[in-house]
C-alpha positions in Angstrom: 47.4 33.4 14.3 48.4 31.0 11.5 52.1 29.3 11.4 53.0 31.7 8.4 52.1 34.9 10.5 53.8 33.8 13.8 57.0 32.8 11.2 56.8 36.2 9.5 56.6 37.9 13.2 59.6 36.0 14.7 61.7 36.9 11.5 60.3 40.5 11.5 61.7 40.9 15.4 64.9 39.3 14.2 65.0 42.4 11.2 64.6 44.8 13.3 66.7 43.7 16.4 69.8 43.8 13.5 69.2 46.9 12.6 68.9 47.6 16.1 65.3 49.1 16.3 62.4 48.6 18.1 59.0 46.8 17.3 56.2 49.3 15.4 52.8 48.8 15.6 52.2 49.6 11.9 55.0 47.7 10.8 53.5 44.7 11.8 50.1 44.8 10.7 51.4 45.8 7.4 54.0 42.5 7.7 50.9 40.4 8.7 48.8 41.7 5.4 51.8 41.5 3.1 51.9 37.7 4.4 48.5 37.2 4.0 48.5 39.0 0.4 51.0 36.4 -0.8 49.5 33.2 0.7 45.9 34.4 -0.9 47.7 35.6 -3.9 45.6 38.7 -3.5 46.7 42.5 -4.7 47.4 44.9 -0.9 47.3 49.0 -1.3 48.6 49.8 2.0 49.4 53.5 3.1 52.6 53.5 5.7 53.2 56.7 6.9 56.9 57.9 7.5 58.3 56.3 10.1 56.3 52.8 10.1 59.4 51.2 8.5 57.5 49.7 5.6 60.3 48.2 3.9 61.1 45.4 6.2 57.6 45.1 6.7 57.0 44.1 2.7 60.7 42.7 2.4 60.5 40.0 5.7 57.2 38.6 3.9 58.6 37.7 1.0 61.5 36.2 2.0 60.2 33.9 4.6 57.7 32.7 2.2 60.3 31.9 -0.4 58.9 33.7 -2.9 60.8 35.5 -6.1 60.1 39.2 -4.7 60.2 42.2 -7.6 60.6 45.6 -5.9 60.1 49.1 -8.2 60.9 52.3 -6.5 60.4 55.5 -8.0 64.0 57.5 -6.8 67.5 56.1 -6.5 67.3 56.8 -2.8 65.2 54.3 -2.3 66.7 51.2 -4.2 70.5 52.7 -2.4 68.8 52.0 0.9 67.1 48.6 0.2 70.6 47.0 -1.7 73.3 49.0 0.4 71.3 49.7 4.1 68.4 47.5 4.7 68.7 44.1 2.9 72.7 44.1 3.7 72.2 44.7 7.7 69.1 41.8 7.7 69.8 39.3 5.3 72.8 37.5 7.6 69.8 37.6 10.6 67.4 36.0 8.3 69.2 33.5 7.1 70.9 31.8 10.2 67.0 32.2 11.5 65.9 30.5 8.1 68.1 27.9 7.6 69.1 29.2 4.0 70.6 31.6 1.9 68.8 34.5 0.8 69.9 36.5 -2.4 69.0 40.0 -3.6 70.5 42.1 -6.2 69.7 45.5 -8.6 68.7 45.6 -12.0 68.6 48.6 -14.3 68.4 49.2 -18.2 71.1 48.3 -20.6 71.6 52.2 -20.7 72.5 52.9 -16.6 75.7 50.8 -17.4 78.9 51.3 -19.6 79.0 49.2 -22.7 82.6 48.1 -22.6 82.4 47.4 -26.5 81.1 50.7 -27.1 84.1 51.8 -25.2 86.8 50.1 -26.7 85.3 50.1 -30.5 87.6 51.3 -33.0 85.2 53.3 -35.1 84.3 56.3 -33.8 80.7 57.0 -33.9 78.2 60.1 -33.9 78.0 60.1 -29.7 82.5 59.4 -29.6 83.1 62.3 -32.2 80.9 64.5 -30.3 83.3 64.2 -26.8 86.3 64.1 -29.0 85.3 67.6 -30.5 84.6 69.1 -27.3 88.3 69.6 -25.3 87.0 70.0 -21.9 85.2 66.4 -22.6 88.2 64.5 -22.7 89.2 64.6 -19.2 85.8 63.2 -18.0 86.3 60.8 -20.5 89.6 59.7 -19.2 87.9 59.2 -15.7 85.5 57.4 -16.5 87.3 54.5 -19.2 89.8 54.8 -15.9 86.9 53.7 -13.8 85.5 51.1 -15.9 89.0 49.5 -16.2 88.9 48.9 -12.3 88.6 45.3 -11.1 85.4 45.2 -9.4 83.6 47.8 -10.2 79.4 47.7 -10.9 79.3 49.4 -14.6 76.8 51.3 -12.6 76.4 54.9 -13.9 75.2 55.7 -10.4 78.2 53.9 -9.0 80.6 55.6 -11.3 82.3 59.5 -11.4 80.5 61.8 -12.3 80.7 63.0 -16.0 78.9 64.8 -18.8 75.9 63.5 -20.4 77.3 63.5 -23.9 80.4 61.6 -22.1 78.0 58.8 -20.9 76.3 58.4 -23.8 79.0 58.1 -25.8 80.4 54.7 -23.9 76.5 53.2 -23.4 73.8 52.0 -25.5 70.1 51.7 -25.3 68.6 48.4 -25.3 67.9 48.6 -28.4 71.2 49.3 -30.0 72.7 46.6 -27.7 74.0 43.2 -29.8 73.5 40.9 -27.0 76.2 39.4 -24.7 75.9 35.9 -26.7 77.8 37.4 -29.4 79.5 40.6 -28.4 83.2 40.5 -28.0 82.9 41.8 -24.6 79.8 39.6 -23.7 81.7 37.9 -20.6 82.6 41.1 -19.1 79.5 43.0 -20.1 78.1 44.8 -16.9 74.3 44.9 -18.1 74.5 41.0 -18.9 76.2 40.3 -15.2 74.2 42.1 -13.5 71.0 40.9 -15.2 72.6 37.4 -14.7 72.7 38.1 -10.8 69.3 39.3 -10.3 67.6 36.4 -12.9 68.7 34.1 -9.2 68.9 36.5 -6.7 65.1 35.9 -4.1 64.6 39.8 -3.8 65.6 42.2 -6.8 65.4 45.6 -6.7 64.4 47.8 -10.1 62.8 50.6 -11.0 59.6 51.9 -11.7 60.8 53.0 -15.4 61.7 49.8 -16.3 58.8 47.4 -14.6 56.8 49.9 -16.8 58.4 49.3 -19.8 58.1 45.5 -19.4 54.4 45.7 -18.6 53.5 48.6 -21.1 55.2 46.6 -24.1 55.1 42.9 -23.2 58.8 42.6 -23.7 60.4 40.5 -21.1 63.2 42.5 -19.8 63.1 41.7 -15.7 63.7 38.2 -14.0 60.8 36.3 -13.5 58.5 37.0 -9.9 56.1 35.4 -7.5 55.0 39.4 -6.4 55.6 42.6 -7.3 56.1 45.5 -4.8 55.7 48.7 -5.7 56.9 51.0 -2.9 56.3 54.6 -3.6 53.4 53.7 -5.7 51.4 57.3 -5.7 54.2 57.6 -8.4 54.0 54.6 -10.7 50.6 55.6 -13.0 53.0 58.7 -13.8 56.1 57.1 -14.2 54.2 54.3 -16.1 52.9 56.9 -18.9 56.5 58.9 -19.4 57.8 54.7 -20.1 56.0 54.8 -22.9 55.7 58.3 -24.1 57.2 58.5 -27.5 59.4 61.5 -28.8 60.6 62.8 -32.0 63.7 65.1 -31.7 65.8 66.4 -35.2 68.7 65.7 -33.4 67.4 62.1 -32.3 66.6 61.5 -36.5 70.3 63.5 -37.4 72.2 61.0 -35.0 70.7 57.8 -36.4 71.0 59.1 -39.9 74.7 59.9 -39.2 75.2 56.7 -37.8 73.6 54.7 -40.4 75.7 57.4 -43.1 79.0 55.6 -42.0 78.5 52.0 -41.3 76.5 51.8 -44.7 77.0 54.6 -47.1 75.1 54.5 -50.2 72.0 55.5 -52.0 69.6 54.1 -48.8 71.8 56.3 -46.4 71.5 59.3 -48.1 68.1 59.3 -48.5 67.6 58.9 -45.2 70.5 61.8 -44.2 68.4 63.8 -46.5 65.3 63.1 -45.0 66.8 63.6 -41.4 68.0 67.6 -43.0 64.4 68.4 -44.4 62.8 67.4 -41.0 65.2 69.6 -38.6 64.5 72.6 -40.8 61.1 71.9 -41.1 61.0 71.5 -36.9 62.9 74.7 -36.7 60.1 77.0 -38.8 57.6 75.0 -37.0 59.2 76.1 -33.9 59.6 79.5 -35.0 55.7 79.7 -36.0 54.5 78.6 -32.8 56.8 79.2 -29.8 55.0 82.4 -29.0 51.6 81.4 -28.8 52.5 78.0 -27.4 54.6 79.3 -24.3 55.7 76.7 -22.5 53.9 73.6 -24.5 51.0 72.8 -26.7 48.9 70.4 -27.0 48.4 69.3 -30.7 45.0 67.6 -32.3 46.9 66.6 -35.0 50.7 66.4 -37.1 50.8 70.3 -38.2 50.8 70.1 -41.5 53.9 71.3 -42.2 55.5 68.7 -40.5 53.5 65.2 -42.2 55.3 64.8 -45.2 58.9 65.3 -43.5 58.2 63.2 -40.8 56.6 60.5 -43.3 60.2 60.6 -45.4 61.8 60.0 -42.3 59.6 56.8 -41.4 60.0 55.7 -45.3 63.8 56.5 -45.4 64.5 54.6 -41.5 61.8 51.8 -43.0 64.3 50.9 -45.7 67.6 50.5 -43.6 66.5 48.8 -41.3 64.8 46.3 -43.8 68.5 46.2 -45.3 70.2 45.6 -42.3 68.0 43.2 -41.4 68.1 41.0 -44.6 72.1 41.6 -44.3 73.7 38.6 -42.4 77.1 38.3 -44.2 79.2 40.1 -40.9 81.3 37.5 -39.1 83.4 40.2 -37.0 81.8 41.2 -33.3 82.7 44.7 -33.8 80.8 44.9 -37.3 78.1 43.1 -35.6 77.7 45.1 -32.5 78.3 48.5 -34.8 75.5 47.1 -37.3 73.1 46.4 -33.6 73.6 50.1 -32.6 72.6 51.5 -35.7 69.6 49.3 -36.6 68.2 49.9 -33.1 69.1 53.9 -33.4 67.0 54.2 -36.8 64.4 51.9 -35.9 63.8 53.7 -32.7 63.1 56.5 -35.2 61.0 54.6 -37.6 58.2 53.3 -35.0 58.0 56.7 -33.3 57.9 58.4 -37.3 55.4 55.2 -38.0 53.0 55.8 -34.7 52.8 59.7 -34.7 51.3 59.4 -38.5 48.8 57.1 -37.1 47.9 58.7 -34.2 44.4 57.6 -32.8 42.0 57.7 -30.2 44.0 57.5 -26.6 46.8 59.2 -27.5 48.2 62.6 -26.5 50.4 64.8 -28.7 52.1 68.1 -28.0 54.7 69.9 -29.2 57.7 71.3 -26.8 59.6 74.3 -27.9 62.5 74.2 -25.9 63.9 71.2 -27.6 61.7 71.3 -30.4 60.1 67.9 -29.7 57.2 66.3 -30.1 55.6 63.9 -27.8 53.0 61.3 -27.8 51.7 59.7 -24.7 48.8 57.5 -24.1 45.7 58.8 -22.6 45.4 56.6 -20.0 47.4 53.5 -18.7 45.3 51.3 -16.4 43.8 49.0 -18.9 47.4 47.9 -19.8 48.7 47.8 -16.3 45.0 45.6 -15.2 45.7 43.3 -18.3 49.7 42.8 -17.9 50.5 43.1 -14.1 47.3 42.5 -11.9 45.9 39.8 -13.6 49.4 38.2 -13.7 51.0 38.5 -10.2 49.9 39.7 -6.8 50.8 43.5 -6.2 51.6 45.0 -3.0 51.4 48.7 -3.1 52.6 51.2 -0.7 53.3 54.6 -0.1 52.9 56.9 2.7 50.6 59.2 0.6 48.1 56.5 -1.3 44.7 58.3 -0.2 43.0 61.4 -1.5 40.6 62.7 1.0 40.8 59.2 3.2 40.2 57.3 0.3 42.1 55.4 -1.7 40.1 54.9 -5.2 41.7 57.5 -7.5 45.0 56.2 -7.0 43.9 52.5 -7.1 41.8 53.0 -10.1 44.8 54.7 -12.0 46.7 51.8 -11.2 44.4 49.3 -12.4 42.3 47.5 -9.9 38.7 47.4 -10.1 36.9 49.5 -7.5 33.2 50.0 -7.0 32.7 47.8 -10.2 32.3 44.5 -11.3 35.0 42.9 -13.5 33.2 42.9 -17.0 36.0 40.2 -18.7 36.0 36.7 -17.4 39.2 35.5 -15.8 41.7 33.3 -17.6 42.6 30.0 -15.4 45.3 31.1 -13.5 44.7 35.1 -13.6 44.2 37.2 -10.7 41.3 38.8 -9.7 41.7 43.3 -10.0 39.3 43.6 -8.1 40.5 41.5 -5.7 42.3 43.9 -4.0 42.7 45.2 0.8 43.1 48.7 1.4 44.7 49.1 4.5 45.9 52.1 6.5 48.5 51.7 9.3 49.2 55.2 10.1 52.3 56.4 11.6 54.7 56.1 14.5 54.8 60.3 14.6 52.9 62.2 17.1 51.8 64.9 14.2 49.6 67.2 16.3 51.9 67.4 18.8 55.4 67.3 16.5 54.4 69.9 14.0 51.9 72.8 13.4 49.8 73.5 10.0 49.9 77.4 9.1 47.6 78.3 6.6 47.1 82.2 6.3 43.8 83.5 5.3 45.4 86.9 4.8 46.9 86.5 1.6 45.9 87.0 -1.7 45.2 83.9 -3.9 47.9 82.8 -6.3 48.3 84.6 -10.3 49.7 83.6 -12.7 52.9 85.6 -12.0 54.7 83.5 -9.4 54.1 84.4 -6.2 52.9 87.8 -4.9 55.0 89.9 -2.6 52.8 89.4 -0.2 53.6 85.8 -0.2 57.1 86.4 -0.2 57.1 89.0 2.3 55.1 86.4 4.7 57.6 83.8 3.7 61.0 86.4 4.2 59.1 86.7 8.3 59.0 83.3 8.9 62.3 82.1 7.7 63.7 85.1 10.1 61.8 83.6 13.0 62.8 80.0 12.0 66.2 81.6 12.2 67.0 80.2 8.5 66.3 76.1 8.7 63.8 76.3 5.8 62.7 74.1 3.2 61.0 76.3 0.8 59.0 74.2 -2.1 57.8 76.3 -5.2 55.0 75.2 -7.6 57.2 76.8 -11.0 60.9 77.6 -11.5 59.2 81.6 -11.7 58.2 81.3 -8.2 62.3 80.3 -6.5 63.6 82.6 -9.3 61.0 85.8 -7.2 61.6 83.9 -3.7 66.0 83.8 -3.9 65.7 87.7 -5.5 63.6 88.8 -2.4 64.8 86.6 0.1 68.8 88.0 -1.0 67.1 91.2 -0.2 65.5 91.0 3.1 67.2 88.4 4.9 70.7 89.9 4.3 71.8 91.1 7.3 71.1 88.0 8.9 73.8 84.6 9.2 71.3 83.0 6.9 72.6 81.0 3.5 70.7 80.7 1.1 70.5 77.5 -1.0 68.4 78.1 -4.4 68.1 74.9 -6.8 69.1 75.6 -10.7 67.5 74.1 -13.8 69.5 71.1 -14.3 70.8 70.5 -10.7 71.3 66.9 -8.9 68.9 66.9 -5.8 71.3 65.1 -3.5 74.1 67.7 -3.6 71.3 70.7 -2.6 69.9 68.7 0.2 73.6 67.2 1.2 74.2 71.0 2.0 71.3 72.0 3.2 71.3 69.5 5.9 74.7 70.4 6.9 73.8 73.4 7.2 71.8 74.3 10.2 70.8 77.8 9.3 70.5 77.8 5.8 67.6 77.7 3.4 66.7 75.8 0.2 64.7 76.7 -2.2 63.2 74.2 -4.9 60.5 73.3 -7.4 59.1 69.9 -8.3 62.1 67.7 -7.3 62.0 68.8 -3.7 58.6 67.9 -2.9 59.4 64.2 -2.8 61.9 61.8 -0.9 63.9 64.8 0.7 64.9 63.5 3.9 66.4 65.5 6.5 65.4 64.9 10.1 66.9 67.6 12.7 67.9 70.9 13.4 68.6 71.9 9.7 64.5 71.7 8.8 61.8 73.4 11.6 60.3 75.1 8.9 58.7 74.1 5.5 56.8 76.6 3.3 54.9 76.0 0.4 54.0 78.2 -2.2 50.9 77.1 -3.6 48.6 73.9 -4.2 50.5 72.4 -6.9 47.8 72.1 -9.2 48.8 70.7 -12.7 49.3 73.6 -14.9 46.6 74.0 -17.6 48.9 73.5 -20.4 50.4 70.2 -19.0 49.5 68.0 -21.9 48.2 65.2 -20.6 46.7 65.8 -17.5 44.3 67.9 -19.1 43.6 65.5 -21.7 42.6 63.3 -18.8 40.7 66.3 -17.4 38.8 67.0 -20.5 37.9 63.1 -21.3 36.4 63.5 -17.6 34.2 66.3 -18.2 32.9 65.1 -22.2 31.9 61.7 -19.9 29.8 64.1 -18.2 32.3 63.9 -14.6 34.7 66.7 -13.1 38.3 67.0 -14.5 38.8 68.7 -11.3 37.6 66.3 -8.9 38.7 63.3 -11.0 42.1 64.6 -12.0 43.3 67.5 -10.9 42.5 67.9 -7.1 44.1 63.7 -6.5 47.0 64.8 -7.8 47.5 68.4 -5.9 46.4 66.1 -2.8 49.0 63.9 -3.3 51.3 66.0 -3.9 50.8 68.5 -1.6 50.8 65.5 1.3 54.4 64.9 0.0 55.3 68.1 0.4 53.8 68.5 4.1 55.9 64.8 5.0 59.5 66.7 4.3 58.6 68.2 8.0 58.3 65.4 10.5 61.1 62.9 9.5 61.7 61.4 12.8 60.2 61.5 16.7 61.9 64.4 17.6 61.3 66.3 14.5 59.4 69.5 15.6 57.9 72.5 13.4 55.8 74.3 10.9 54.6 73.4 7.6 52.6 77.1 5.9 50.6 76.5 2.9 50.7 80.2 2.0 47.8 79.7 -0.8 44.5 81.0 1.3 42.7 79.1 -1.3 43.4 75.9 1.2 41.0 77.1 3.8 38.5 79.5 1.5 37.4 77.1 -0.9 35.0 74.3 -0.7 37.8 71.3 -1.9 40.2 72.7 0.8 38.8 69.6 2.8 39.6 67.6 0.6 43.8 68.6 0.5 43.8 68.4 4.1 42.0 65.5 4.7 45.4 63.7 2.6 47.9 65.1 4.7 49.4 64.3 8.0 47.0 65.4 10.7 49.3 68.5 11.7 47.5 70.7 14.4 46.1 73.8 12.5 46.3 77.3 12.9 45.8 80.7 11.2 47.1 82.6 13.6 50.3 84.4 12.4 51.7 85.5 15.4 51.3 81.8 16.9 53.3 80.5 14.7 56.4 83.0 14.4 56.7 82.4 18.3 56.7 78.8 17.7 59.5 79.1 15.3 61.2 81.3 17.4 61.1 79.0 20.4 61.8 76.4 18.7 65.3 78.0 16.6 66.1 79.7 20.4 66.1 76.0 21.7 68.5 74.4 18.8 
């Protein structure tokens, strides 16, 4: 064992005696191969299944090496327990071990925090007229200027009451609109700046994946320089890589910058582009009105409908001259003027490029049109060149998840990611880059007994899924277990159609029983539903999308979970089946390739909300037969948690029974 491992092990025992835990297996291999990742300057994809603790085990490596550590999580959950739970309980430990003081802070985008001069501004823009016209506004609005006058306080939106949309965005600003703290008024106080300003010296900062996408996707330096970069719940980056940079182009995105540039410059350039802004909402709207029945939910486009190039090409022209006049404008002394003059060049230019790039569109792009908000989007094809080029080649990676394989392998993730598998590298190396190809796969498992702790139910009984939410055969299956689980469900749903049929029946059947029933709304905060859900013992939640990750409730309160369907990417999801159709034209499988990794990984998600700790015990029913009828059903269950299997109906209710009679 080399000095570096047996100073990484003593400090990882020293972790996890102040947390006051015990010494996993898991945890340290994965410890020892984050270590050795770092010394080597080589990329790790390690899989950690719940329960390894695989946060100390990537966070003790990097601090004992005394390296600038970079950590991207996909959900707030995650960065609130690194920065408030973990690094706060080990950091005194390590450092009267180390000798030293070790620093972390949290980092988010100019937009997660309240712009104080945006606040206090005496002109009133577009987003501040919009809260003062709407009465029951202004008492959120109170709260919150209340809350940001407090000594102390983060600036934080997650930190701060909770308010309105239209209230937050009226006292924040994108980084784009933001003047800089060198020369705002408010520059010294500016939350943004001093938080940046903690995490540009803190060892360990904490971001998320948004924002470490944005950097990497665009090349704009917006995060503190690193040694590493960790990316913990990395089966989610490639996604949350491609929404980064996914351009949209709403009327009332182009009405608020042209109302914004309308007063702080009126004149002949303004108007133009207010007129402009006018022809392309109406233009939007018949568009909208042509299409939204034979679109349904979303359609992909090939091209700019016609009807909407020459508005949209006004609106590029009309942005194009403002912001070349605000640009060439550099009379304004006064901070306010300034910082005023800042928002609304980076409001229209925002709408220029996206105006600019949707005219061009070219190969690797991906446009649809959204009725709902009449919106169109544009998204790239395919991010892993950009993430090999700008991250792997630049600074070691460590990626982990507890659900990075697909079928015991790990190559469709990795490869979406950006390492080289299976390949040569076909680019030479610069001096100095990293090797993407250069990259250990490692899976440590998990501290859970699964076959023992929970039972896989998947019916063969039941007929496959439609198209029009789930059958009532389904939910009469589902209605039988929850009464044997005795309520103490987690019930995940593949489409808001298939909770809407579930809480209709379930209100039904389940009655007359001292169930509650917990049914998730468009639009509703996750932590609230699960807060109640795990306080209550007997009740049942129902959920789409949201749900199937980073729920955590160990207990009494979840013995059952129950899945609808394989959550297969709908056909008319944009860009997945872009991906899926370049797949098939290169004369591959847009199932296999695209479609199946990411039910698998999903669906593995979805199976870890069950066994959350070693005395979690229960059931997890896929009630989709297709899981054991067709060919690729292997495949699914070779990514989940090895659950003892059954089919057996009657098995399973008197398991659930048992089990709810012994809580």
């Amino acid at each position: 064992m080399s000095d570096m491992s047996k100073k990484v092990r003593e400090a990882l025992d020293v972790a996890v005696d102040a947390i006051g835990g015990s010494a996993r297996e898991g945890q340290i291999e994965m410890a020892e191969a984050v270590a050795n990742a770092l010394t080597d300057r080589h990329h790790l994809m390690v899989q950690a299944g719940t329960g390894t603790g695989k946060s100390l085990a990537y966070l003790i490596p990097g601090i004992v090496h005394g390296r600038k550590v970079l950590v991207a999580t996909a959900t707030l959950a995650l960065q609130r327990q690194l920065v408030d739970r973990d690094l706060p309980a080990v950091v005194p430990a390590l450092e009267k071990l180390l000798g030293r003081e070790v620093s972390y802070a949290i980092y988010k985008g100019v937009g997660n925090y309240v712009c104080l001069q945006k606040m206090n501004s005496e002109d009133v823009d577009p987003d501040a007229e919009l809260v003062m016209d709407v009465s029951s506004l202004e008492k959120d609005a109170k709260r919150l200027i209340a809350w940001a006058k407090t000594p102390g306080v983060s600036g934080d939106r997650d930190d701060a009451p909770e308010v309105d949309r239209r209230v937050w965005a009226a006292n924040s600003v994108s980084g784009r609109e933001c003047v800089g703290a060198d020369v705002c008024a408010f520059g010294s106080q500016c939350f943004a700046a001093n938080a940046k300003g903690k995490a540009q010296t803190a060892d360990v900062v904490v971001t998320n994946h948004t924002l470490l996408a944005i950097e990497i996707m665009d090349l704009h330096p917006i995060l503190p320089e690193r040694d590493c970069i960790i990316l913990d719940e990395a089966h989610e980056f490639m996604d949350r890589a491609t929404q980064a940079v996914t351009d949209e182009l709403t009327s009332g995105r182009v009405l608020r910058a042209a109302a914004m540039a309308r007063k702080f410059m009126p004149g002949r350039l303004a108007d133009a582009f207010h007129k402009a802004a006018n022809d392309f909402h109406e233009s939007m709207v018949d568009y909208g009105e042509s299409v939204r029945s034979e679109l349904g939910s979303q359609g992909r486009l090939e091209e700019i409908p016609q009807s909407l190039e020459s508005p949209i090409r006004k609106v590029r022209e009309s942005a194009q001259a403002i912001v070349q006049s605000l640009t060439a404008d550099d009379e304004i002394i006064d901070t306010d003027a300034m910082a005023e003059r800042a928002r609304v060049k980076g409001a229209v230019n925002e709408v220029s490029t996206t105006a600019a790039t949707l005219l061009k569109l070219g190969d690797g792009l991906v446009l649809w049109y959204e009725p709902t908000f009449s919106t169109l989007h544009l998204a790239p094809l395919s991010v892993s060149d950009v993430l090999r080029e700008n991250m792997l080649k630049q600074t070691p990676v460590i990626a982990t998840s507890a659900t990075l394989t697909v079928g015991n392998s790990f190559n469709s993730l990795a490869k979406s990611i950006g390492f080289i598998v299976g390949e040569d590298l076909n680019a030479e190396l610069s001096e100095g880059e990293l090797d993407p190809g250069n990259v250990q796969m490692l899976d440590v498992g998990s501290p859970f007994d699964f076959a023992n702790q929970g039972v896989l139910y998947m019916p063969k009984h039941l007929p496959e899924p439609g198209r029009d939410g789930p059958s009532i055969e389904v939910l009469t299956e589902l209605g039988e277990l929850i009464d044997a689980a005795g309520g103490r469900t987690l019930a995940l749903f593949s489409s808001w159609r298939g909770v809407e049929a579930a809480d209709a029946h379930l209100r039904k059947v389940l009655a007359e029983l001292p169930i509650k029933i917990i049914t998730q709304k468009r639009g509703d905060a996750v932590g609230p539903l699960v807060a109640r859900f795990a306080k209550d013992e007997t009740s049942v939640l129902l959920g789409t999308m949201s749900l199937w990750q980073g729920v955590d409730v160990p207990g009494n309160s979840c013995i059952l979970v129950a899945i609808d369907r394989i959550p297969f990417p709908r056909p008319d999801e944009p860009v997945m089946s872009a991906r899926a159709s370049q797949a098939d034209a290169a004369g591959g499988s847009g199932f296999m390739q695209v479609s199946l990794p990411r039910a698998a990984l999903l669906l593995a998600q979805g199976t870890g909300r069950l066994i959350r700790s070693v005395d979690d015990r229960g059931v997890v029913a896929i009630l989709d037969s297709r899981i054991v009828t067709k060919r690729y059903g292997s495949v699914l269950l070779n990514s989940m948690p090895p659950l003892w299997r059954t089919s057996d109906k009657a098995v399973v209710q008197d398991s659930l029974k048992r089990l709810n009679e012994s809580l």
